[in-house]
DOLUM-775186 format. One record per residue: x, y, z of N, C-alpha, C in turn; residue in three letters; residue number from 0. Coordinates in nm, 4 decimals, decimal comma, always signed. Atoms other than C-alpha are relative to their C-alpha. Layout:
# DOLUM-775186
<<X Y Z> <X Y Z> <X Y Z> 'ALA' NUM>
...
END
This chain:
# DOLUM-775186
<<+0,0839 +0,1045 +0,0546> <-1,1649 +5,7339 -4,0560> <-0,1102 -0,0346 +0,0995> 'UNK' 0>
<<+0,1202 +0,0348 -0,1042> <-1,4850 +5,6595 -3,9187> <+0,0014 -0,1886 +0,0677> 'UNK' 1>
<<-0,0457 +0,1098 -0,0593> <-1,3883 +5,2841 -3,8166> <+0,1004 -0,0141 -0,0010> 'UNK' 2>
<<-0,1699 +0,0131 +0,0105> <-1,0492 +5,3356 -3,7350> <-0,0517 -0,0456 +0,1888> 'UNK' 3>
<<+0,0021 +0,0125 -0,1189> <-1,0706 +5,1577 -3,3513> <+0,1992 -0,0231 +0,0745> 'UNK' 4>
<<-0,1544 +0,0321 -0,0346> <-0,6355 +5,1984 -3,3256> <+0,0145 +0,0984 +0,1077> 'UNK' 5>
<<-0,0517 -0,0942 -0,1039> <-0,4398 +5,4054 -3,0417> <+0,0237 +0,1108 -0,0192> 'UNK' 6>
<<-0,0191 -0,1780 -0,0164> <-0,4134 +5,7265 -2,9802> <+0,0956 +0,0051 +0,1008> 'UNK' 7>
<<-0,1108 -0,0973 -0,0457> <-0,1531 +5,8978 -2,8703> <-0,0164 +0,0091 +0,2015> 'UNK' 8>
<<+0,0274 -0,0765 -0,1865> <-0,3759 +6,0030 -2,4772> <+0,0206 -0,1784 +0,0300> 'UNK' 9>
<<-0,0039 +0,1154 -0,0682> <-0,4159 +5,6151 -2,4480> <+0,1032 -0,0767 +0,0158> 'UNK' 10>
<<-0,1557 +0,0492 -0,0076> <-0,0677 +5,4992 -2,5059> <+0,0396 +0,0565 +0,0808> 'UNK' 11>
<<-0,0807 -0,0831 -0,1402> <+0,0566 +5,7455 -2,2732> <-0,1040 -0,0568 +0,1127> 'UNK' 12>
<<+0,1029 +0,0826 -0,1122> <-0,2394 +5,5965 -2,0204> <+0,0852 -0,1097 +0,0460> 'UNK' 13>
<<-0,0253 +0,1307 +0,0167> <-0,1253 +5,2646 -2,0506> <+0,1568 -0,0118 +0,0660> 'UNK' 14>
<<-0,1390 -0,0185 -0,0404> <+0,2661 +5,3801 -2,0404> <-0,0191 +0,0190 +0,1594> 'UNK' 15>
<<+0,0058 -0,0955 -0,0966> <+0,1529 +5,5978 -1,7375> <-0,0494 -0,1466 +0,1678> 'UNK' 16>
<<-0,0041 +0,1435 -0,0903> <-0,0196 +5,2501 -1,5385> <+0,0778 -0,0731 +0,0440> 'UNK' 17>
<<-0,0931 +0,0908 +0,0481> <+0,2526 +5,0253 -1,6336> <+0,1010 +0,0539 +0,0746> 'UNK' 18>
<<-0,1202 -0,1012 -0,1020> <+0,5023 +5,2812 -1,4706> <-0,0229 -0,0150 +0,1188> 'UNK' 19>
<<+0,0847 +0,0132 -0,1010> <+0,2911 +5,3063 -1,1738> <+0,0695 -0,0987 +0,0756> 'UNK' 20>
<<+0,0082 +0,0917 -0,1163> <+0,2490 +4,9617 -1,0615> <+0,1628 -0,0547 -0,0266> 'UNK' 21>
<<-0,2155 +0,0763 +0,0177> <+0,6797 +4,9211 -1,1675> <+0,0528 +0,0686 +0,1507> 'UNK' 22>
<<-0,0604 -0,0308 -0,1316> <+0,7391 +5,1583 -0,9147> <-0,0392 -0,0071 +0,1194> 'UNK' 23>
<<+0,0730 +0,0801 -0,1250> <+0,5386 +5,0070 -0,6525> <+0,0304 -0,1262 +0,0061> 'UNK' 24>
<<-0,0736 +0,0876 -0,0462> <+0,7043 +4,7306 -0,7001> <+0,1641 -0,0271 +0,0271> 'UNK' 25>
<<-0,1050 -0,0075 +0,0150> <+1,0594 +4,8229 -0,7395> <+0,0096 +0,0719 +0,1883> 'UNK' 26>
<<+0,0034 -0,0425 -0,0998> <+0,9830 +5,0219 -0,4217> <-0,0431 -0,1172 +0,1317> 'UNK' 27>
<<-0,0077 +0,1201 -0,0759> <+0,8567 +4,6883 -0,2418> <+0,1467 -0,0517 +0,0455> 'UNK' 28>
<<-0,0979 +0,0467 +0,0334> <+1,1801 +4,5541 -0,3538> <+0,1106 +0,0914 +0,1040> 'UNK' 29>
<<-0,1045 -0,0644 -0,0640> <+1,3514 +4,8290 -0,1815> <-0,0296 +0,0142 +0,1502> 'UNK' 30>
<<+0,0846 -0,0320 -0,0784> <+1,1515 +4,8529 +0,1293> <-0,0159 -0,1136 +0,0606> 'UNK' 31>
<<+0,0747 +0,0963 -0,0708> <+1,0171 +4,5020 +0,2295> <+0,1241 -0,0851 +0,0003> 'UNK' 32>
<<-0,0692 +0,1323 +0,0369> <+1,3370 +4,2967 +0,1368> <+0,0558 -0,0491 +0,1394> 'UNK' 33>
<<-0,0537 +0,0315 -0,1504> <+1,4337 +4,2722 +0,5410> <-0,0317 -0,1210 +0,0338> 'UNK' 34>
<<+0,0674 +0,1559 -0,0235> <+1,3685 +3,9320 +0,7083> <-0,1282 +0,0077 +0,0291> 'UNK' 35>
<<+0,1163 +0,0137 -0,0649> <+1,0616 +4,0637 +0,8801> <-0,1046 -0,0067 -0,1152> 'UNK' 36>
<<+0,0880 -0,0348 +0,1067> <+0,9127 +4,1618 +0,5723> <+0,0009 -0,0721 -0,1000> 'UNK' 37>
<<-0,0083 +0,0881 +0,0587> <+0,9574 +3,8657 +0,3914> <-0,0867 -0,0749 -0,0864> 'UNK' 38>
<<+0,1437 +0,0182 +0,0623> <+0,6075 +3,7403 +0,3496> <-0,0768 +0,1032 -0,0422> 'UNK' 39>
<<+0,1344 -0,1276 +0,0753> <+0,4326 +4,1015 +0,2791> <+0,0973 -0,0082 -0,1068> 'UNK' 40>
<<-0,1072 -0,0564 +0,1157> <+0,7587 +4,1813 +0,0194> <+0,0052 -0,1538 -0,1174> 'UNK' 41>
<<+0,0447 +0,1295 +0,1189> <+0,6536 +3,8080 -0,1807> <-0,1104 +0,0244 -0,0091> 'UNK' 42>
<<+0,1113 -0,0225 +0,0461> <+0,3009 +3,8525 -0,1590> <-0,0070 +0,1230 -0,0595> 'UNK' 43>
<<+0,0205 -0,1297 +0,0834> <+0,3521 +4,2291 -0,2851> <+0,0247 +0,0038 -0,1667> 'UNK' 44>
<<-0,0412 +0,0410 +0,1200> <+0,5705 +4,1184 -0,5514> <-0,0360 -0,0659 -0,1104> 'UNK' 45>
<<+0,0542 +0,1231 +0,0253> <+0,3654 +3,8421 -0,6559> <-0,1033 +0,0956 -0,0700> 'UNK' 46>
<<+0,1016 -0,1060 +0,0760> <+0,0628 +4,0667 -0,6774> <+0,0095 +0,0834 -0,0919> 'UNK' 47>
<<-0,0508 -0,1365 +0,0983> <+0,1986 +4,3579 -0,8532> <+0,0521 -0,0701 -0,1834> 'UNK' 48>
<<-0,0510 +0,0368 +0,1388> <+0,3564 +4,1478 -1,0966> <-0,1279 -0,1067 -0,0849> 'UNK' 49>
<<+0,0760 +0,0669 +0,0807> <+0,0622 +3,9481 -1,1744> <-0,1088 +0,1299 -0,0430> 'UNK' 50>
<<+0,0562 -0,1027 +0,0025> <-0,1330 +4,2797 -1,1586> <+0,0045 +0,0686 -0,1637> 'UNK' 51>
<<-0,0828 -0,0638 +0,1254> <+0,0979 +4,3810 -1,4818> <-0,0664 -0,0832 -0,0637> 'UNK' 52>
<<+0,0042 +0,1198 +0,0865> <+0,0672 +4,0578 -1,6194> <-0,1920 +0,0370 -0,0872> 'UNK' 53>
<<+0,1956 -0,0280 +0,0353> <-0,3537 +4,0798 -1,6412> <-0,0115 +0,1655 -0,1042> 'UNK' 54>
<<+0,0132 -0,0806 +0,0780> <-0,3118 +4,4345 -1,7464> <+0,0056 +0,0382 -0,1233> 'UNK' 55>
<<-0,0827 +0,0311 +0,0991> <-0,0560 +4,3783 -2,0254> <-0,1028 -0,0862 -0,1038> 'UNK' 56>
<<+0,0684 +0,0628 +0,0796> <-0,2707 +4,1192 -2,1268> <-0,1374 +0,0517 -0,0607> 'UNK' 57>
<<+0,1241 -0,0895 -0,0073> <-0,5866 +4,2924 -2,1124> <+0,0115 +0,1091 -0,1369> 'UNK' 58>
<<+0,0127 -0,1166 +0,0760> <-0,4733 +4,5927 -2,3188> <+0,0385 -0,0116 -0,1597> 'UNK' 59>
<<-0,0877 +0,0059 +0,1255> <-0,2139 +4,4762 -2,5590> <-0,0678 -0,1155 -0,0827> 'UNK' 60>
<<+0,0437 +0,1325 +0,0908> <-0,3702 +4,1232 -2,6680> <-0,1695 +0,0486 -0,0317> 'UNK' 61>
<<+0,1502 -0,0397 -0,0097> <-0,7326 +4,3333 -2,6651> <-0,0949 -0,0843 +0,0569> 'UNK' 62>
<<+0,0600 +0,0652 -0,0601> <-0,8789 +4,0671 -2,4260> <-0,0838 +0,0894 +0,0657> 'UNK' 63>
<<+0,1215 -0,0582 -0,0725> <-1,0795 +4,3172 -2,2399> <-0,1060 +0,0478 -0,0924> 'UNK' 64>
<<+0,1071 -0,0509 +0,1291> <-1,2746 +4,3910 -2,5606> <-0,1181 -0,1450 -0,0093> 'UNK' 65>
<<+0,0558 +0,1134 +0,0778> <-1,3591 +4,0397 -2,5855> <-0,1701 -0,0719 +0,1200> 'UNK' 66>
<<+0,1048 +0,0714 -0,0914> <-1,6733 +3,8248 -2,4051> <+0,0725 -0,0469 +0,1285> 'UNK' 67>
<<-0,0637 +0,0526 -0,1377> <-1,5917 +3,7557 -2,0172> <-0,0319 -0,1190 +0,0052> 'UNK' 68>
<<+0,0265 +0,1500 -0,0682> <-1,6551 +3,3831 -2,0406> <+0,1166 -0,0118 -0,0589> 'UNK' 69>
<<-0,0782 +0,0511 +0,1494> <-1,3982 +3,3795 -2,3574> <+0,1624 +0,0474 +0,1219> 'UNK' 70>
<<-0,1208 -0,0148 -0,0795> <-1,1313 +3,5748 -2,1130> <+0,0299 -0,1114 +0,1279> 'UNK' 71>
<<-0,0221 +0,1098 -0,1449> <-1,2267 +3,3456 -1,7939> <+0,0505 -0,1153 -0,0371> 'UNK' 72>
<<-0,0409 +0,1628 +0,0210> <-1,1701 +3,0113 -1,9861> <+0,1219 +0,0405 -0,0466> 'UNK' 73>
<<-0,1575 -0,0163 +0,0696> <-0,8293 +3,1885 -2,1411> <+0,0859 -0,0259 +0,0887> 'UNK' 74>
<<-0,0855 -0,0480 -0,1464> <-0,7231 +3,3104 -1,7682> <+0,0377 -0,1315 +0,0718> 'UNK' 75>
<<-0,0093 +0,1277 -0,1045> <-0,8228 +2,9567 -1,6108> <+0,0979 -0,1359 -0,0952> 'UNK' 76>
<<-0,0915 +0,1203 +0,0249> <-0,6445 +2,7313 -1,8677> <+0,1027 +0,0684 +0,0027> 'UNK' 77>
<<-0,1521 -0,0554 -0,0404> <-0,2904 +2,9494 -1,8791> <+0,0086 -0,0364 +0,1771> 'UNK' 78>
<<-0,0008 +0,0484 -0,1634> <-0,3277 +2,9188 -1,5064> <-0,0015 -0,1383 +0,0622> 'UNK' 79>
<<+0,0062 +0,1463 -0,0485> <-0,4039 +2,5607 -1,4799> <+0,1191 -0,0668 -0,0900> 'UNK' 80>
<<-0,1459 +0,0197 +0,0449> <-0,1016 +2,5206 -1,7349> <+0,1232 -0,0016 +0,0804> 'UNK' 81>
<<-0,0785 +0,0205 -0,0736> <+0,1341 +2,6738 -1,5034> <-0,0525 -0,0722 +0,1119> 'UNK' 82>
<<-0,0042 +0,0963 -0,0846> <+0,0084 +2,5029 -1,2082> <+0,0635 -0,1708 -0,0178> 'UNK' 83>
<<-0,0721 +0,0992 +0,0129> <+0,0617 +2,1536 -1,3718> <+0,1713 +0,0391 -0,0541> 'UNK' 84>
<<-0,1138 -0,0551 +0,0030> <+0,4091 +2,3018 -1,4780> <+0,0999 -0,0368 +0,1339> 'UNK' 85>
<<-0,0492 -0,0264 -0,1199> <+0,4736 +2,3589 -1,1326> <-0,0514 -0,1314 +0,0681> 'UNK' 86>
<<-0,0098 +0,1303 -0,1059> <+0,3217 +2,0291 -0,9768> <+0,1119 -0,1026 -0,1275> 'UNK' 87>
<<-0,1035 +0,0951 +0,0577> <+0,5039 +1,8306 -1,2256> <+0,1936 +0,0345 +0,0591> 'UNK' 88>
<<-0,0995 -0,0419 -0,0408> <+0,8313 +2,0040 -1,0800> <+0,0364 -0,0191 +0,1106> 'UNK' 89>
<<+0,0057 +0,0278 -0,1423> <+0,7499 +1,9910 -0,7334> <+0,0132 -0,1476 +0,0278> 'UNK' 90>
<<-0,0157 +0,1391 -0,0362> <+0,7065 +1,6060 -0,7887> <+0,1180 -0,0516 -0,0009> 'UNK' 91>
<<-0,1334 +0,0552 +0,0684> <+0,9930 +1,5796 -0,9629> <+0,1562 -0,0287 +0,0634> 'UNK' 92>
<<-0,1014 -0,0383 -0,1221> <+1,2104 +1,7294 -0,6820> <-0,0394 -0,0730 +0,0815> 'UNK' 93>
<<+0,0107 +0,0478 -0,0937> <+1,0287 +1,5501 -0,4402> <+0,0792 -0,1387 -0,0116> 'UNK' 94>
<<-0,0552 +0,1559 +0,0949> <+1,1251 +1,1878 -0,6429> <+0,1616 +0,0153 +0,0471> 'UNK' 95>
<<-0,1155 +0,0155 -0,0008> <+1,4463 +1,2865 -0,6585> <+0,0745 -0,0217 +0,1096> 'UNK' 96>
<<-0,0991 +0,0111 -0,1637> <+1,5486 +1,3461 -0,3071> <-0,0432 -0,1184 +0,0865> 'UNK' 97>
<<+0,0313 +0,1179 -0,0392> <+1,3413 +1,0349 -0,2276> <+0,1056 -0,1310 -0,0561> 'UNK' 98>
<<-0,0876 +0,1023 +0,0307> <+1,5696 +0,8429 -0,3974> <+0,1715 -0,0043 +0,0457> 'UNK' 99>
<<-0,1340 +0,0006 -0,0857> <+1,9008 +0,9983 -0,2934> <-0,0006 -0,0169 +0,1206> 'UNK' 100>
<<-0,0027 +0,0124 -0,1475> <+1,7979 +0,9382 +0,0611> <+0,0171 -0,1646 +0,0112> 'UNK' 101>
<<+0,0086 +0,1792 +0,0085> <+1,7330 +0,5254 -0,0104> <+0,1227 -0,0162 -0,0741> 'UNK' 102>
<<-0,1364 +0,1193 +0,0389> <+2,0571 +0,4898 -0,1896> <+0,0083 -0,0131 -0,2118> 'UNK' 103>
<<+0,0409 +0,0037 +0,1477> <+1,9024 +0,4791 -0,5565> <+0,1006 +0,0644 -0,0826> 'UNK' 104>
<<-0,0408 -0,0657 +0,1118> <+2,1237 +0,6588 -0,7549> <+0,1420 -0,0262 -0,0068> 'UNK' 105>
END
């Protein structure tokens, strides 16, 4: 069909073939960095790699890289500013808490 824009067969295997990739660069972190010394490169590797996926995944499968780069930047920056409040609301939450079991509160 002359507007058929679906997958093919070479690009699915692409995609598979990436996706594999950066797994075993991180599974290999995993095996490799987990020592004490390597503690901080083997989180920041992990971290990366897996957000690495994440962007990709998103990129390919949700067709965001097709779309306008302001339309992806404001997608990228509110999911991101989601989990952040996520995560400060958590961090407070813990902080609260142990503030209070220390005074007696509970």
């Amino acid at each position: 069909m002359a507007g058929d824009h679906g997958p093919t067969k070479k690009s699915i295997l692409r995609v598979l073939g990436i996706l594999a990739i950066i797994t075993i660069i991180e599974l290999a972190s995993f095996y490799v960095l987990r020592d004490p010394l390597g503690k901080g490169l083997f989180n920041t590797m992990m971290i990366s790699m897996s957000l690495l996926k994440c962007f990709y995944i998103v990129g390919e499968f949700m067709h965001m890289k097709y779309e306008f780069k302001q339309f992806v930047f404001y997608t990228l920056v509110t999911v991101t500013l989601l989990f952040w409040f996520v995560g400060a609301i958590l961090w407070e939450g813990s902080w609260w808490n142990g503030v209070r079991f220390i005074e007696g509160y509970i």
